[in-house]
C-alpha positions as CSV (number, residue, x, y, z in Angstrom):
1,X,-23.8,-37.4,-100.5
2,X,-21.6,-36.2,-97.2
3,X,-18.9,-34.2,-97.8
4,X,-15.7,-35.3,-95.5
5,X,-12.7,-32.8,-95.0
6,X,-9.4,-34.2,-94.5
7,X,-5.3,-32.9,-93.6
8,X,-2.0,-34.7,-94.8
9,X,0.4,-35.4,-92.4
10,X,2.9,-35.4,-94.6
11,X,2.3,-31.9,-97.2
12,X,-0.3,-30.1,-94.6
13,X,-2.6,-30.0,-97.7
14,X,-6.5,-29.6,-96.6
15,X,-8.8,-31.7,-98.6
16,X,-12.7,-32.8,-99.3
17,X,-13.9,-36.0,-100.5
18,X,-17.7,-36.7,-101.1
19,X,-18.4,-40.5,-100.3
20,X,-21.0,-42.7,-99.1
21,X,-20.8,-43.7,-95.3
22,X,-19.9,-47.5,-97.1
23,X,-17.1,-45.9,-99.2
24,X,-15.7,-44.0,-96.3
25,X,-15.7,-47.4,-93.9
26,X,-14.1,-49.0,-96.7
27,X,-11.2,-46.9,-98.2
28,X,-8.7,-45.1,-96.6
29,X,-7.8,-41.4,-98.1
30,X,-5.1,-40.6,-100.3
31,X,-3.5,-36.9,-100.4
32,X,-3.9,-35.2,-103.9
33,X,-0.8,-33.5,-103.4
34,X,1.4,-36.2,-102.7
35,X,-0.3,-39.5,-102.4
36,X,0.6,-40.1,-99.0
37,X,-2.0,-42.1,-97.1
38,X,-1.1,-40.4,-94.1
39,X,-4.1,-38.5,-93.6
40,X,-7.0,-37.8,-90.8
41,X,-10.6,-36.7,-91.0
42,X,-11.1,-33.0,-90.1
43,X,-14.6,-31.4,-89.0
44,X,-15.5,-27.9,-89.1
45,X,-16.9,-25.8,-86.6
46,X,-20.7,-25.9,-86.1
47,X,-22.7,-22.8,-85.2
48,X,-25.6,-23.4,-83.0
49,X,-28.6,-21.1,-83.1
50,X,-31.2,-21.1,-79.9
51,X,-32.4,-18.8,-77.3
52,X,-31.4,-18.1,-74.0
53,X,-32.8,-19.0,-70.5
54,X,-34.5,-16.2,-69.9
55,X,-35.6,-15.4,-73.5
56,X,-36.7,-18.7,-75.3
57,X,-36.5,-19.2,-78.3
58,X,-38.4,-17.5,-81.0
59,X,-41.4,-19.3,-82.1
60,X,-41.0,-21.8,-79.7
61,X,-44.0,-23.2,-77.4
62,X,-44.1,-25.7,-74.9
63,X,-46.5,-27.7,-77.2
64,X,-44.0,-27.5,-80.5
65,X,-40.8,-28.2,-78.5
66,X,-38.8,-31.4,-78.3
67,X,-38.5,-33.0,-75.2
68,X,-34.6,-31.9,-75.0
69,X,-35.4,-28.3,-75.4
70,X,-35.4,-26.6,-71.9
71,X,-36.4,-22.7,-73.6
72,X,-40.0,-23.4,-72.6
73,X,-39.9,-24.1,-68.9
């Protein structure tokens, strides 16, 4: 089940609720703090592994590569 991280408005107060993607259409957050509903949906950074231009990426083939992937050229 997804994980969604969210901040009060109202208290600053950082939280995570696991819900369905049908649960999180359907509801909207409340604060744990101070039961505000003032709240929006926070994402975390994403690190992004992959090679460089003139490198490739390891393991990588143009056989084995997606069609987005531009290591193998």
């Amino acid at each position: 089940m997804p994980t969604y991280n969210y901040k009060c408005k109202d208290c600053g107060r950082r939280f995570s609720l696991e819900l369905t993607l049908a649960e999180k259409e359907s509801c909207q957050p409340e604060c744990p703090d101070c039961q505000s509903c003032n709240v929006f949906q926070t994402f975390n950074r994403v690190g992004v592994l992959g090679g460089s231009k003139s490198g490739g990426v390891s393991g990588c083939s143009a056989s084995s590569c997606p069609s987005s992937c531009r290591s193998c050229d």
